[in-house]
C-alpha positions as CSV (number, residue, x, y, z in Angstrom):
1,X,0.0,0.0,0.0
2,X,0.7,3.7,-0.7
3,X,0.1,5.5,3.2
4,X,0.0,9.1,3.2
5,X,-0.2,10.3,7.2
6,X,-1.2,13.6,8.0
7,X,0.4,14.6,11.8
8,X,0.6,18.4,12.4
9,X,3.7,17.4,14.0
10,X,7.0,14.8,13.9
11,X,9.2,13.7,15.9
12,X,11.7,16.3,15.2
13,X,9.1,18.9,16.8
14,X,9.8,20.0,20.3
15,X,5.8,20.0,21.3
16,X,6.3,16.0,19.8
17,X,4.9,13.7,22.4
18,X,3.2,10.4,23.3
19,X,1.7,10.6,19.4
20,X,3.9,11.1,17.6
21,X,6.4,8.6,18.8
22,X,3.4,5.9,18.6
23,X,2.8,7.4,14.3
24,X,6.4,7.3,13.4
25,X,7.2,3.9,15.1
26,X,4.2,2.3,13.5
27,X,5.0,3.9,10.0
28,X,8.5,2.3,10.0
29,X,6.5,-0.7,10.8
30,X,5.2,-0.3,7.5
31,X,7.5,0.0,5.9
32,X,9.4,-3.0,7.1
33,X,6.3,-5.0,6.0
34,X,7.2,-3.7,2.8
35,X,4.1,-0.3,2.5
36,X,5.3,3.1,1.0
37,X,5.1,5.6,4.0
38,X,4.7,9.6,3.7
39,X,4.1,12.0,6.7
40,X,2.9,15.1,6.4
41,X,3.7,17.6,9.1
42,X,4.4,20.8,9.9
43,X,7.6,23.2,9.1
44,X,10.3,22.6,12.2
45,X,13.3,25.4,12.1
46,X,15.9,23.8,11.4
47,X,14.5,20.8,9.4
48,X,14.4,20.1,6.0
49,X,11.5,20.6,3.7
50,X,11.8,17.0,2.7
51,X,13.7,14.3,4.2
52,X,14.0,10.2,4.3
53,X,14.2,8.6,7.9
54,X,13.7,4.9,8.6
55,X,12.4,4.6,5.2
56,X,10.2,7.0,6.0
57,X,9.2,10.3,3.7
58,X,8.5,13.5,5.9
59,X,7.4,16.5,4.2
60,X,6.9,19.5,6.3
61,X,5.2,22.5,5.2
62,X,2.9,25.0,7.1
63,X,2.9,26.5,10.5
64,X,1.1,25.3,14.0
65,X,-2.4,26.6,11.6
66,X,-0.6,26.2,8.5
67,X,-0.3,23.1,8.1
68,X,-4.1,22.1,7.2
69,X,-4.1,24.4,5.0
70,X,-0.7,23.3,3.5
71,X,-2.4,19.9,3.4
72,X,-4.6,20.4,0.9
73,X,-2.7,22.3,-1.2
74,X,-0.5,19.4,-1.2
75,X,-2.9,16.7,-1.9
76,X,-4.3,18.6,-4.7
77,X,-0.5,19.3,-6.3
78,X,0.9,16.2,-4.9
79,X,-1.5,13.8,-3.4
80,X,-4.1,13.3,-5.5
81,X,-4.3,9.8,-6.9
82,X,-0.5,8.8,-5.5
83,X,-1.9,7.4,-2.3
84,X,-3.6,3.7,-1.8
85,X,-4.9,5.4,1.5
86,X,-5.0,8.7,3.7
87,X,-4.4,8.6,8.0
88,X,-5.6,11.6,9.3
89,X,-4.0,12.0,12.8
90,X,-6.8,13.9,14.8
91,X,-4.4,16.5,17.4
92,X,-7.5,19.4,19.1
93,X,-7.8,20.3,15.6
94,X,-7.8,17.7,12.4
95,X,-7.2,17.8,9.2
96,X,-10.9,17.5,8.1
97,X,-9.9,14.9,4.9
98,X,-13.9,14.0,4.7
99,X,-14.6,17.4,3.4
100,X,-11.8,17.4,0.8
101,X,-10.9,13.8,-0.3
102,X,-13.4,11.7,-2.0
103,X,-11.5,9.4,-4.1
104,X,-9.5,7.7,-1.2
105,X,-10.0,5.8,1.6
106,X,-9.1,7.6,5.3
107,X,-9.1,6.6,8.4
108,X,-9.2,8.5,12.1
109,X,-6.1,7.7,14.0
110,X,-7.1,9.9,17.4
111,X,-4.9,9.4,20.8
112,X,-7.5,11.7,22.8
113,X,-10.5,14.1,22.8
114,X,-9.5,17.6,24.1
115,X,-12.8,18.3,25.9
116,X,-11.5,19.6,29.3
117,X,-8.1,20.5,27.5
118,X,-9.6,23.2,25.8
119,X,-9.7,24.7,29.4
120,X,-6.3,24.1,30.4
121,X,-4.9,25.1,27.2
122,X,-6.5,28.0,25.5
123,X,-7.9,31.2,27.3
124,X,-11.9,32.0,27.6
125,X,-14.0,32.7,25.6
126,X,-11.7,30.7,23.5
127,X,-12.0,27.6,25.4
128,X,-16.1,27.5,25.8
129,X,-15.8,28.1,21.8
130,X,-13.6,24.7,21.2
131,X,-15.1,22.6,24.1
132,X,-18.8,23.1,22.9
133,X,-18.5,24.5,19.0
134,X,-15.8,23.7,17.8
135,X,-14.8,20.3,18.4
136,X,-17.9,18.9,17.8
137,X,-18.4,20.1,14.6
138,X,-15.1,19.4,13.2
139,X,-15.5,15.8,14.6
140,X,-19.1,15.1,12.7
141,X,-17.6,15.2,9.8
142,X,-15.6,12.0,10.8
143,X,-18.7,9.6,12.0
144,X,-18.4,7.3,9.1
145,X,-15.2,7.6,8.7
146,X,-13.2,4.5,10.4
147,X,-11.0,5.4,13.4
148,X,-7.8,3.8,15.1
149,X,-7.4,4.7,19.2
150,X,-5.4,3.3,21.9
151,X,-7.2,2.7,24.5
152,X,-11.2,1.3,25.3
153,X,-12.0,4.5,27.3
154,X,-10.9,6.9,24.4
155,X,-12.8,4.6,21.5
156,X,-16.0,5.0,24.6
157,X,-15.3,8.5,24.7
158,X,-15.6,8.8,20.7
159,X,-18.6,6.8,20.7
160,X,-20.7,8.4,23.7
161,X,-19.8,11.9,22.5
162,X,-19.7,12.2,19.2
163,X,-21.5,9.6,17.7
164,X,-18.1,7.8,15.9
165,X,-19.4,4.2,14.7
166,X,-16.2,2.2,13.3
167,X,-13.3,2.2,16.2
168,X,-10.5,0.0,16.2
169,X,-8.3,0.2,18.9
170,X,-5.1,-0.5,18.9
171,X,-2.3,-1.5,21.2
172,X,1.0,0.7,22.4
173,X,3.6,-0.6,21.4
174,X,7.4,0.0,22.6
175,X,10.9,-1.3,21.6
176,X,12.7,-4.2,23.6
177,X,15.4,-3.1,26.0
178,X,17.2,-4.3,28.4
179,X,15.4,-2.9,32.1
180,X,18.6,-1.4,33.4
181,X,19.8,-3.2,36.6
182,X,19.9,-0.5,38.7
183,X,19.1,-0.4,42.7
184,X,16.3,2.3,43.8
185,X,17.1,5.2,45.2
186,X,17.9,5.2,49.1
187,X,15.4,7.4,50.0
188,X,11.5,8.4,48.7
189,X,12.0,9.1,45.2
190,X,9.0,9.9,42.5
191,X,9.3,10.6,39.1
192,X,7.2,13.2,36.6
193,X,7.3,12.6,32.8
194,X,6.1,14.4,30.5
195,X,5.5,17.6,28.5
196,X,5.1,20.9,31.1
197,X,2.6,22.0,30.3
198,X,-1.2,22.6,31.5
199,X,-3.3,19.6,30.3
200,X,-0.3,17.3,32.0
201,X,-1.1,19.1,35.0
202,X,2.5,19.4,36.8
203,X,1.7,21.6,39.0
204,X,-0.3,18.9,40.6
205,X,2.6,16.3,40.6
206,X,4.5,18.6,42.8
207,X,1.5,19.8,45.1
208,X,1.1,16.0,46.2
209,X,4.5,15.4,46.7
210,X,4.3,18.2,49.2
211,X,2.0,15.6,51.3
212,X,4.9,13.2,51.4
213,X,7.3,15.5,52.1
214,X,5.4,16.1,55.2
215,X,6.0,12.6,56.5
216,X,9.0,11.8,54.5
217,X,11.5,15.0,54.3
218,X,14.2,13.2,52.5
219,X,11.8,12.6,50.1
220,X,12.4,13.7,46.2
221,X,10.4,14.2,43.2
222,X,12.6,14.0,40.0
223,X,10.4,16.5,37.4
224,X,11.6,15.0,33.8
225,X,10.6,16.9,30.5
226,X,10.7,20.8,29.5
227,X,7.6,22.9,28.4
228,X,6.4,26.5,29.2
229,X,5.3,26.1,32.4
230,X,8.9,25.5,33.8
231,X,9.8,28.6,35.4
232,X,7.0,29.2,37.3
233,X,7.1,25.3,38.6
234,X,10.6,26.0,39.8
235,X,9.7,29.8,41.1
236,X,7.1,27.4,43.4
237,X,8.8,24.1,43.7
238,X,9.6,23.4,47.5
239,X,12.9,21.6,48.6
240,X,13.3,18.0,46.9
241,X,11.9,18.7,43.6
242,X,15.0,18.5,40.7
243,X,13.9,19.5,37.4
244,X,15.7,17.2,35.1
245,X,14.2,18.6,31.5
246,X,14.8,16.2,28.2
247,X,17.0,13.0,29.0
248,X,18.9,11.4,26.4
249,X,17.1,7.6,26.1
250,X,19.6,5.6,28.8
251,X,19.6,8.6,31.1
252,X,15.7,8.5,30.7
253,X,15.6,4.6,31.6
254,X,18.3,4.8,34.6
255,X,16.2,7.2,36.1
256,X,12.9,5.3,35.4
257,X,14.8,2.3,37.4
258,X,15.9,4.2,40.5
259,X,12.4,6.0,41.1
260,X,10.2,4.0,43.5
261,X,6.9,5.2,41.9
262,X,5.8,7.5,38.8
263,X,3.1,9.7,39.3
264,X,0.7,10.6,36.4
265,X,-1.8,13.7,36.4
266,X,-3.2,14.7,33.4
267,X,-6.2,15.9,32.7
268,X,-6.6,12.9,30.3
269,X,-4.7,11.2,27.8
270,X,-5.0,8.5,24.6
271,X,-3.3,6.1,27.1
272,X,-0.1,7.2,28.6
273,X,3.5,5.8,27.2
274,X,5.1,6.9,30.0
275,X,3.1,4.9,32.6
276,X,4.1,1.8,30.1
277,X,7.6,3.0,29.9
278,X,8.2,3.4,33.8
279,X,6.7,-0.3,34.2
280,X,9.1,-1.6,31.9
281,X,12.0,-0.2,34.1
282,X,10.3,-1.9,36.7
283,X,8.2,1.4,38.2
284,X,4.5,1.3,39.0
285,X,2.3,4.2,38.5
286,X,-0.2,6.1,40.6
287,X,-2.3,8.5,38.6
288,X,-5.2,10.0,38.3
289,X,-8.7,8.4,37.3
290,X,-9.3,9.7,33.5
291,X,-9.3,9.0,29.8
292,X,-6.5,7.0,29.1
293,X,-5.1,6.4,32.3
294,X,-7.8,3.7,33.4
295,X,-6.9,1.8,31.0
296,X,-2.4,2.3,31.3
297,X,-2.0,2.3,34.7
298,X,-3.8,-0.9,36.1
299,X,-3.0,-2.7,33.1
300,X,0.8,-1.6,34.4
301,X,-0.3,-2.8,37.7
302,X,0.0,0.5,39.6
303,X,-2.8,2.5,41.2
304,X,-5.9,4.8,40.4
305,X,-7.0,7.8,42.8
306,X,-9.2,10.7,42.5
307,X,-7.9,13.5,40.4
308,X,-7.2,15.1,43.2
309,X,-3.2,16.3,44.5
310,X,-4.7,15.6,48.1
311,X,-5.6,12.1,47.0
312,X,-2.6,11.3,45.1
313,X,-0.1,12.7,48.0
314,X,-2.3,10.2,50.5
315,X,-1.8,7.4,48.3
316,X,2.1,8.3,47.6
317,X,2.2,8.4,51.7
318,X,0.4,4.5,51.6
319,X,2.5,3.3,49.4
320,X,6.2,4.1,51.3
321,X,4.4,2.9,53.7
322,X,3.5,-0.3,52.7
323,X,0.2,-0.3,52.7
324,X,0.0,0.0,49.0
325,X,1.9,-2.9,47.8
326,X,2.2,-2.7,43.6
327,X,3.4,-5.2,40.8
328,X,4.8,-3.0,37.7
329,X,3.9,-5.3,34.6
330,X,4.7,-4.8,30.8
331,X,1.6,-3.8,29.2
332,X,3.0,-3.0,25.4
333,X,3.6,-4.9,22.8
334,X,6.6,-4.6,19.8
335,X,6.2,-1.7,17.6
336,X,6.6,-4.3,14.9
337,X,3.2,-6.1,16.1
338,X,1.2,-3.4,16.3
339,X,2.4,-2.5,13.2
340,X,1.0,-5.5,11.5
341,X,-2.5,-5.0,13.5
342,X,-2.7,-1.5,11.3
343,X,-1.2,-3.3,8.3
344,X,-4.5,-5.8,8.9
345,X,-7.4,-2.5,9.5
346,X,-5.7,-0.7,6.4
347,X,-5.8,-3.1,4.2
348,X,-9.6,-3.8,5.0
349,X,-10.7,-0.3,4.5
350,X,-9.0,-0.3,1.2
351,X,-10.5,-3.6,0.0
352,X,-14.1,-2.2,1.3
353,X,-13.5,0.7,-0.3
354,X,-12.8,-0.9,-3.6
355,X,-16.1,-3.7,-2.9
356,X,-18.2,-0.1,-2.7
């Protein structure tokens, strides 16, 4: 097959995340199985217009808004009878592909709705605008259109919502490596990852650490990734909180091993990669009770609490104390199989498409 992707972002994007390391993965997958791969993303400074990597062609045109509109100049130039099928990658805002290819099969690939992101992210009246306008109606353009998600609660979420009647969902996948042998940390360590920024709630990460400070004043919280809300975490940050920003890969893993627990508090996610990841370095999660995260963290055998700091901090506190006993466990699978599960859903669009 011919796969064109459209992502507003890469991996060579510094706002690239949980998605795009899940898209770029599967479409070397791909192309391993022997499928011709495009991706379509925005501009990066710095990066090449067009480039090869893994096999895989990026083309990046188009700004943050840009890029849709770049998108369609491109299928129309480019695109346009060069592709077996289209994957439009649904980010807050998508592509809208229904409304401007009708000769081609698409399908949804969507990590997440925004919903209560549009609250942490944009200012009013903006926020009221995409939570009840503006999402919605880009989305019912997409409710015959088949869909690819991560996670059960984010296909229930598509279907309860907005209607979406064809969702496959599809398994996180990661790449084998050895779990570094590494002893924990001598005294109470917890570990942030992610993006810092409002939907991932870090804020919160630290406020509940400050309840198991209160028992436990050796105690640390190691605060891993970068993001705009990084100056004003540390302006606040009490004693024992180390902001760490972007680890190179081992770095990441050896620090994965030493923590005792990750803690996860976003508003909501697809699934959350870096609940899998920490289990693999032999790290349970506690997090928070949303979208995503009901279905990653007990299926990593760590803990769900209220979405609450109060509630996480008490159940940090339970856990160094024993009273919370948890089993990390491997919940991915190869990037290669869940390659071959999208290799299977594509190819059956396609041949519907061709039965129509």
């Amino acid at each position: 097959m011919r796969i064109l992707i459209l992502n507003w972002k890469d991996l060579s994007h510094p706002a690239a995340g949980g998605a795009e390391v899940l898209t770029e993965q599967v479409a070397r997958a791909l192309v391993a199985r022997g499928h011709s791969l495009t991706l379509f993303a925005a501009a990066v400074d710095g990066q090449p217009e067009r480039e090869v990597v893994a096999g895989v062609e990026i083309i990046r045109r188009g700004g943050r808004l840009g890029v849709y509109r770049a998108a369609r100049s491109f299928w129309r130039t480019e695109g346009h009878g060069a592709y077996d099928i289209v994957v439009d990658e649904i980010n807050t805002r998508p592509f809208l592909t229904p409304r401007w290819i009708h000769d081609t099969p698409i399908v949804a690939l969507i990590h997440q709705l925004a919903r209560e992101i549009w609250f942490d992210e944009t200012p009013l009246p903006v926020a009221v605008l995409g939570r009840y306008m503006l999402e919605p109606w880009w989305l019912r353009s997409y409710r015959n259109v088949p869909a690819l998600t991560v996670s059960a609660s984010s296909a229930g979420s598509l279907a309860r919502h907005h209607g979406w009647r064809n969702v496959t969902v599809i398994p996180e996948g990661s790449d084998p490596h050895p779990v570094p042998q590494l002893e924990k940390e001598g005294e109470p360590t917890v570990v942030f990852l992610g993006r810092l920024v409002a939907m991932k709630q870090p804020e919160d990460a630290i406020e509940a650490f400050r309840v198991l400070a209160g028992r436990y004043p050796a105690a640390q919280l190691w605060m891993i990734g970068d993001g705009p809300r990084l100056a004003a975490l540390r302006a606040d940050a009490p004693h024992g909180v180390v902001f760490l920003g972007h680890l190179e890969r081992n770095e990441l893993l050896n620090r994965l091993a030493r923590a005792h627990v990750l803690v996860a508090t976003s508003v909501r996610e697809g699934w959350g990669l870096n609940v899998s990841e920490a289990a693999a370095c032999g790290t349970p999660a506690i997090g928070y009770s949303v979208p995503g995260l009901v279905d990653s963290i007990p299926a990593s055998g760590g803990a769900l609490v209220e979405p609450r700091p109060a509630a996480l901090g008490e159940a940090l506190v339970e856990f160094f104390l024993g009273n919370l006993p948890l089993r990390p466990t491997v919940s991915t699978v190869p990037w290669s199989d869940v390659g071959a599960i999208v290799e299977r859903r594509l190819q059956e669009i396609v041949s519907a498409r061709g039965r129509s």
